[in-house]
Each structure stands twice: as C-alpha cells, then as structure tokens.
DRENFI-180328 format. One record per residue (C-alpha): x, y, z; residue in three letters; chain; residue number from 0. Coordinates in pm, whole numbers, plus 50000, padded with zeros to 5 digits. Layout:
{{X Y Z} "ALA" "A" NUM} ...
***
This chain:
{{10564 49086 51178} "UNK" "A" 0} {{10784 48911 51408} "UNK" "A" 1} {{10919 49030 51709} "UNK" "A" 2} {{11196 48888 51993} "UNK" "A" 3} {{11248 49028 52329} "UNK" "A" 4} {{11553 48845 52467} "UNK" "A" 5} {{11869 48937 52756} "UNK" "A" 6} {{12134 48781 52613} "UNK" "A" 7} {{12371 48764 52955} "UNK" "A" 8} {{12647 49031 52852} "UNK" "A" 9} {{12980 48846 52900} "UNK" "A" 10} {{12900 48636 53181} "UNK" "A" 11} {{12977 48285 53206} "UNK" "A" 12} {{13132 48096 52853} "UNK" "A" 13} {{13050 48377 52678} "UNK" "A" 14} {{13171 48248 52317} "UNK" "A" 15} {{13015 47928 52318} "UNK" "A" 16} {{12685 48080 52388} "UNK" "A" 17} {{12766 48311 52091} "UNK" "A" 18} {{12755 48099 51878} "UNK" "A" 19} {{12415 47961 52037} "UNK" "A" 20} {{12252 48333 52059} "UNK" "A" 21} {{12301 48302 51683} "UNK" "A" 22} {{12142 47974 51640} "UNK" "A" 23} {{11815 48056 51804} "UNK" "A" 24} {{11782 48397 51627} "UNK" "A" 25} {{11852 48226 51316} "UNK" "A" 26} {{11579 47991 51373} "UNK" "A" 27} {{11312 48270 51529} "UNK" "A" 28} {{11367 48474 51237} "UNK" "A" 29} {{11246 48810 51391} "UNK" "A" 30} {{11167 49120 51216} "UNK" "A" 31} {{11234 49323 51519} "UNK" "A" 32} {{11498 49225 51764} "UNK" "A" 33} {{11536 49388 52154} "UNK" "A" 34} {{11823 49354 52316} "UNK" "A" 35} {{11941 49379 52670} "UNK" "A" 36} {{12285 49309 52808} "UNK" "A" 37} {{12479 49329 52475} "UNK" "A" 38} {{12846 49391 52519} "UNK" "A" 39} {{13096 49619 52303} "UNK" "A" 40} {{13488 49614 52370} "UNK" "A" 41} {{13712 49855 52111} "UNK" "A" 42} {{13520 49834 51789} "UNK" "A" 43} {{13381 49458 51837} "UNK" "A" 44} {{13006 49544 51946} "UNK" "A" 45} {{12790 49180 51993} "UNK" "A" 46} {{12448 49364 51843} "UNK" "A" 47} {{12687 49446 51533} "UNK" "A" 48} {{12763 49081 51524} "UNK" "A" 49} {{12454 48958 51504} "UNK" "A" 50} {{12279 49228 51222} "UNK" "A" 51} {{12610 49122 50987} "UNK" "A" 52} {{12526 48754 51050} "UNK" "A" 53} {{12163 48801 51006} "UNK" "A" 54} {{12142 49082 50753} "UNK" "A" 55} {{12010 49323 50995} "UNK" "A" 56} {{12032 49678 51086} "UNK" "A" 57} {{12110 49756 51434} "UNK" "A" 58} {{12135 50020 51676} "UNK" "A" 59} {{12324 50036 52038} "UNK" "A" 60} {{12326 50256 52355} "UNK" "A" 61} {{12557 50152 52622} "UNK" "A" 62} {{12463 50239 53023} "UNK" "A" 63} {{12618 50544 53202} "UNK" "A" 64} {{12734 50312 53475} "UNK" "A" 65} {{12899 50040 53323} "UNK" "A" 66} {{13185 50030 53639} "UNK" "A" 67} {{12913 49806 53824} "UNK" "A" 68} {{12870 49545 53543} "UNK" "A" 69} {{13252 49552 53467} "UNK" "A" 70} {{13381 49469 53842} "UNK" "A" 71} {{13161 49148 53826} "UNK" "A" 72} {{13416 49040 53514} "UNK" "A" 73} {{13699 49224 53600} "UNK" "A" 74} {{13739 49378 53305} "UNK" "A" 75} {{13668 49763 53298} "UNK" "A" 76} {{13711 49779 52887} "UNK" "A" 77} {{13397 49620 52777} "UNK" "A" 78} {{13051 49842 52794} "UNK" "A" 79} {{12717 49693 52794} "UNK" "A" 80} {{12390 49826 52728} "UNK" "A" 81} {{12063 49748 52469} "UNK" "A" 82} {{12054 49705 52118} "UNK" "A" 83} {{11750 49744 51841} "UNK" "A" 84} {{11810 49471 51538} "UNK" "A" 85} {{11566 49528 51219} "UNK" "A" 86} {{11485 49373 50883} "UNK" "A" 87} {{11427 49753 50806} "UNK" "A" 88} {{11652 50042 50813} "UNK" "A" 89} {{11641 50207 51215} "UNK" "A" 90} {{11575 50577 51164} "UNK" "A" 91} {{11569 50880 51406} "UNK" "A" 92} {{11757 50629 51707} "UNK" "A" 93} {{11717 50791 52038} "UNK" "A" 94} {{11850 50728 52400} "UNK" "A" 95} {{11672 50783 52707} "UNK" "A" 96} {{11877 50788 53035} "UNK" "A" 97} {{11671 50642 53287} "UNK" "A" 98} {{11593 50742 53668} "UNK" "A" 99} {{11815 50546 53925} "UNK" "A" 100} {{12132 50421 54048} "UNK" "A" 101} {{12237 50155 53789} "UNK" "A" 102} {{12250 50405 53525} "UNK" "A" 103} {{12011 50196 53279} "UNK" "A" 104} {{11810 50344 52999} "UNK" "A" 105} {{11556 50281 52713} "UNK" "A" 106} {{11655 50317 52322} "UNK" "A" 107} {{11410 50385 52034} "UNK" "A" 108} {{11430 50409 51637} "UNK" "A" 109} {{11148 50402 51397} "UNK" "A" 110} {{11165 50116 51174} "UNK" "A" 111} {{10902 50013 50885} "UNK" "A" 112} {{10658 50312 51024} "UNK" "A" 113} {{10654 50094 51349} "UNK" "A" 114} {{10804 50266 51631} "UNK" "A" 115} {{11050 50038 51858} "UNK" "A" 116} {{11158 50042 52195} "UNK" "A" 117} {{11374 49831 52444} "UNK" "A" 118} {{11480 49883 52788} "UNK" "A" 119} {{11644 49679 53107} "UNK" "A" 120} {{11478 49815 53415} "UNK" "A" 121} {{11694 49830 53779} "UNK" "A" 122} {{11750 49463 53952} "UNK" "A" 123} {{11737 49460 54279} "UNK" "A" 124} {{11425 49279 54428} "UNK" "A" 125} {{11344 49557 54667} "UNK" "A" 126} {{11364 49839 54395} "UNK" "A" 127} {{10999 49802 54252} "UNK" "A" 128} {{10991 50205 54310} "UNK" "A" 129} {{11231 50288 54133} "UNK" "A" 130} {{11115 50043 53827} "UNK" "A" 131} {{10752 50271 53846} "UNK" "A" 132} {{10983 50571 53819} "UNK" "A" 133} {{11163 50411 53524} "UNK" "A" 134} {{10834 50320 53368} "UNK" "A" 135} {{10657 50628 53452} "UNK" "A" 136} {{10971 50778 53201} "UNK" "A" 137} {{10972 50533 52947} "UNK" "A" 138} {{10604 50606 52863} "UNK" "A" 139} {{10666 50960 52824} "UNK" "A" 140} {{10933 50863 52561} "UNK" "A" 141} {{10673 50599 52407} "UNK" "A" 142} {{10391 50865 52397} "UNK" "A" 143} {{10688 51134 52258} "UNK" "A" 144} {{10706 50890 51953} "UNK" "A" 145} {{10445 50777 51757} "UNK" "A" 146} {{10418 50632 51411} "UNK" "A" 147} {{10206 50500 51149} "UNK" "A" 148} {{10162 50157 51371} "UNK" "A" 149} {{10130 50086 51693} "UNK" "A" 150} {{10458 50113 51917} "UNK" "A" 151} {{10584 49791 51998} "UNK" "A" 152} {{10826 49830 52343} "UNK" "A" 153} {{11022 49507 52448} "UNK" "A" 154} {{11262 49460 52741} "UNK" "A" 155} {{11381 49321 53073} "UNK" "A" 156} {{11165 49468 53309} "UNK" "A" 157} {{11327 49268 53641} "UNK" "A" 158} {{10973 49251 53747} "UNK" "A" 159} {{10668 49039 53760} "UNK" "A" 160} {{10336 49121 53529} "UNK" "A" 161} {{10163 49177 53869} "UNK" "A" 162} {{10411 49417 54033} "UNK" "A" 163} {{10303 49732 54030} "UNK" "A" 164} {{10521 49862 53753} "UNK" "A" 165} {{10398 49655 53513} "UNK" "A" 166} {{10036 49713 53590} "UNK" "A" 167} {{10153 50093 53556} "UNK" "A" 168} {{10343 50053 53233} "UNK" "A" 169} {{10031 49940 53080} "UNK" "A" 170} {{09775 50143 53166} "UNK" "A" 171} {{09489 49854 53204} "UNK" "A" 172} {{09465 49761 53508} "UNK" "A" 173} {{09577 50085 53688} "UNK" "A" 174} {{09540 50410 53577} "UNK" "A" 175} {{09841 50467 53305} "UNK" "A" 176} {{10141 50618 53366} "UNK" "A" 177} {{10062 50855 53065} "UNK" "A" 178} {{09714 50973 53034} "UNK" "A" 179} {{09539 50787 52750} "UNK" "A" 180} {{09861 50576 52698} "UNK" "A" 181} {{09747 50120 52667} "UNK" "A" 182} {{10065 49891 52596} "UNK" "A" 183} {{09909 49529 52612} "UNK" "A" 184} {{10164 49253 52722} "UNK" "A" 185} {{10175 49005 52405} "UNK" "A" 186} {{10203 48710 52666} "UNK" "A" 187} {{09798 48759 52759} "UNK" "A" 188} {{09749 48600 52438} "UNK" "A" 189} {{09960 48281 52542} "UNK" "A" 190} {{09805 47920 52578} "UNK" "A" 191} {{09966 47883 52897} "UNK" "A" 192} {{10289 47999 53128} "UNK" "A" 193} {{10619 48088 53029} "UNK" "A" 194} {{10883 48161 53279} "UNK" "A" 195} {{11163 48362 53148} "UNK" "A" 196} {{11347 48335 53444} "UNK" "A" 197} {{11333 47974 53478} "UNK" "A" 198} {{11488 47756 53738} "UNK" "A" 199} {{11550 47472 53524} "UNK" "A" 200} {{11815 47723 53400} "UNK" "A" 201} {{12144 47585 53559} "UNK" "A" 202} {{12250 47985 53535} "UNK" "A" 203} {{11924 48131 53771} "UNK" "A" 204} {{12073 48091 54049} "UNK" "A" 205} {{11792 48246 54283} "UNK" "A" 206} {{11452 48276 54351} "UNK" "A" 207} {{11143 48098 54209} "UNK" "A" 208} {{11061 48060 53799} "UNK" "A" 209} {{10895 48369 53703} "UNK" "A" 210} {{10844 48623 53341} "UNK" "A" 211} {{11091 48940 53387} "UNK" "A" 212} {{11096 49010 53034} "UNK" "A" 213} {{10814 49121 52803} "UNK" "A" 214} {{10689 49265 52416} "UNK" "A" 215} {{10391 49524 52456} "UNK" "A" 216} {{10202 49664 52171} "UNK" "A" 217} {{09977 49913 52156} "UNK" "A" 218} {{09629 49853 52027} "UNK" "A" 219} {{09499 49803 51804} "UNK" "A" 220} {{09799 49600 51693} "UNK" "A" 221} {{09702 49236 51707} "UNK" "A" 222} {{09880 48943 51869} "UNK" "A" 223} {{09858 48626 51682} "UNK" "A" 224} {{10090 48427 51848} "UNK" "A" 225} {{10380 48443 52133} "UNK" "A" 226} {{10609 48172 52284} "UNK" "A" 227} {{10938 48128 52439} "UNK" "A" 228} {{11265 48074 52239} "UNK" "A" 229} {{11622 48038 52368} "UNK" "A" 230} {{11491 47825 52658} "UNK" "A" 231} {{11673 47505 52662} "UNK" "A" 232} {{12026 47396 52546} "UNK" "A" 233} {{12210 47358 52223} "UNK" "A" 234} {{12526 47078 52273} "UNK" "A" 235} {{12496 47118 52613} "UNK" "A" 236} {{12523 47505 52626} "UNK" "A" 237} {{12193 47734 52738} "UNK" "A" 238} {{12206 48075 52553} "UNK" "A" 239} {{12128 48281 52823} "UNK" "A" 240} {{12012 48306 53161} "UNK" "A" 241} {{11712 48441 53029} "UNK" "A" 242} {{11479 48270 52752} "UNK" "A" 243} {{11341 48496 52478} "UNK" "A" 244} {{11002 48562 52413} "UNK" "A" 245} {{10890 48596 52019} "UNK" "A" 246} {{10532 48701 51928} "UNK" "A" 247} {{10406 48793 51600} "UNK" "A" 248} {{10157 49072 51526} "UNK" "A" 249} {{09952 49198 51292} "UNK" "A" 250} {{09725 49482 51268} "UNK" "A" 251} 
***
C-alpha cells in the first residue's frame, strides 16, 4: 500500500498552474491513500473533489472553523480551506476532530480498506510548540478512539521538527506517549538519507532553514518498505507547492 502526505498551498500564489502540476505528481506517485492539507473549496468547486474525479478516487473534506485568517491573506472571504482524505477504497465512518487553539485547525479520519486514516495541519507559528503538544496530545485520543483491522496510518503537516517535543510526544518512543500504550513510528526513520519538506531551494519558503514539517506514521507492526519525497522540484517551470510530499509504502 501506498501512501502520500502532501500540503498542497491552498490558493496561494498561481494557483491554477500548480493545479494542473498537483495532478501530475499524484498521477505519477500513484497513492493508495492520499492526506491532504490546505485544500480549498469555493461554492460547490472543492480541489480534493478535483483530484478523486481525475484520479478515480474517493475523497473526504473538513474545512477549519477559522477560515477568516487564511481568507484575509487572499482577500477573498468565499473560499474555505481545510484537509482532505483521497482513497483507492471507499472512506467509511468520516469523522472531524476540532482541534485545541487559535487557528481553528483540526484532524479528519475515515476507515478505508480496514486501515484506519488520519490527516491533520497542526498551528504555525514558530513559538507555538505548546499548543502543537496540546493538538497532538488530542489527535492521539482520536487515533486510539479508532482502530481497525490494520495499523492506523496518520499523515499531516505537523509545522514542527521530528525533534520538537510534539513529535517525540505524538509517537510515543522516545517520550512517554501521549496515550498510554499508544507507538506511531515516523515512516521517514526508514529513509536512506534527509528529506527536507520545507526546503529552501523552494523559491516559495520564504523563511527559515530547510527542515521536515510534514510526516506519515504507522503504527506497528505495519512495515515500511520504502519512503521518499515527491512534488519537490518543478514541472515547466512551476513548483507544486511550497511543501514537497512525502510517499512511503507499507506493508504488514
């Protein structure tokens, strides 16, 4: 089973020529399971909709509480953003959890294939790693809430770094976990080498160092036979994202 984490940059910057790129690189990582963050919707036009028709996908989409903050930056208050679940397999049971904090973010789930599936985008600011361990602390409640007949596999922009103490919190190895008895490995710790996925040779990062914000975790004893970056350079001239995707595939 494949599976893509990726932020896809909501409507920011030229927003329909990277369409057509987004589409491109999931067409070519040809995912299983699909998380995504910043996905916009405007009337009855929803960009995770998009995608599942043009794939063949089923899809699922919860939009943030607070979307005012996002749609000031565009000055446009009519389009929504928020995460999306894409699947080979019909999404079943979707449910939204509304997440601690000021940005109004949250985490969505459906059960897909017996496997069940998360994503989330965690709060931004540099200086809000406490918040991000309240956020986490949540989301592993609602990962522990659901199980299945496979491991759950949770992907998302977690605006943090693995060392930061939200990650080590989210998954449970190298801190006590945030729920007792609940592991979520990070797929990357299989990886030959580094993989920034906020990358400064991405003319869109516009601040601070390269460093991996966005993440799959899977909980044992789900195995991780391979993970790499995707959406991480140009197509024609046009980068997909500000953020580069990460794909892994795992087996059990």
């Amino acid at each position: 089973m494949k599976v893509l984490t990726w932020n896809v940059w909501w409507r920011f910057g030229p927003w329909e020529e990277r369409a057509e790129v987004i589409l491109a690189v999931l067409r070519e990582a040809d995912a299983d399971l699909i998380g995504l963050q910043e996905v916009w919707a405007q009337g009855n036009e929803n960009q995770a909709g998009q995608l599942a028709a043009e794939l063949g996908m089923h899809w699922a989409y919860a939009p943030l509480r607070r979307p005012e903050l996002w749609q000031e930056r565009i000055g446009d208050p009519s389009v929504a953003v928020g995460n999306a679940l894409l699947s080979r397999w019909p999404l079943e049971e979707p449910a939204m959890l509304d997440l601690p904090g000021a940005e109004g973010r949250n985490a969505l789930y459906a059960r897909t294939g017996g496997v069940p599936f998360f994503t989330t985008h965690l709060e931004a600011p540099l200086h809000a790693s406490a918040v991000r361990c309240a956020q986490v602390r949540a989301l592993a409640g609602f990962v522990a809430e659901r199980p299945g007949s496979h491991p759950p596999v949770v992907t998302g922009d977690f605006n943090a770094v693995p060392d930061s103490d939200e990650l080590r919190l989210f998954g449970g190895v190298r801190t006590a976990p945030a729920v007792p008895g609940l592991v979520l490995i990070d797929a990357w710790e299989y990886a030959d080498g580094p993989g920034p996925t906020w990358d400064a040779a991405n003319p869109y990062v516009t601040f601070g160092p390269s460093c991996r914000v966005d993440y799959i975790h899977v909980g044992p004893p789900a195995r991780v036979t391979g993970v790499r970056r995707t959406g991480d350079r140009p197509v024609d001239g046009v980068w997909p994202s500000d953020h580069a995707a990460v794909l892994a595939t795992i087996g059990n």
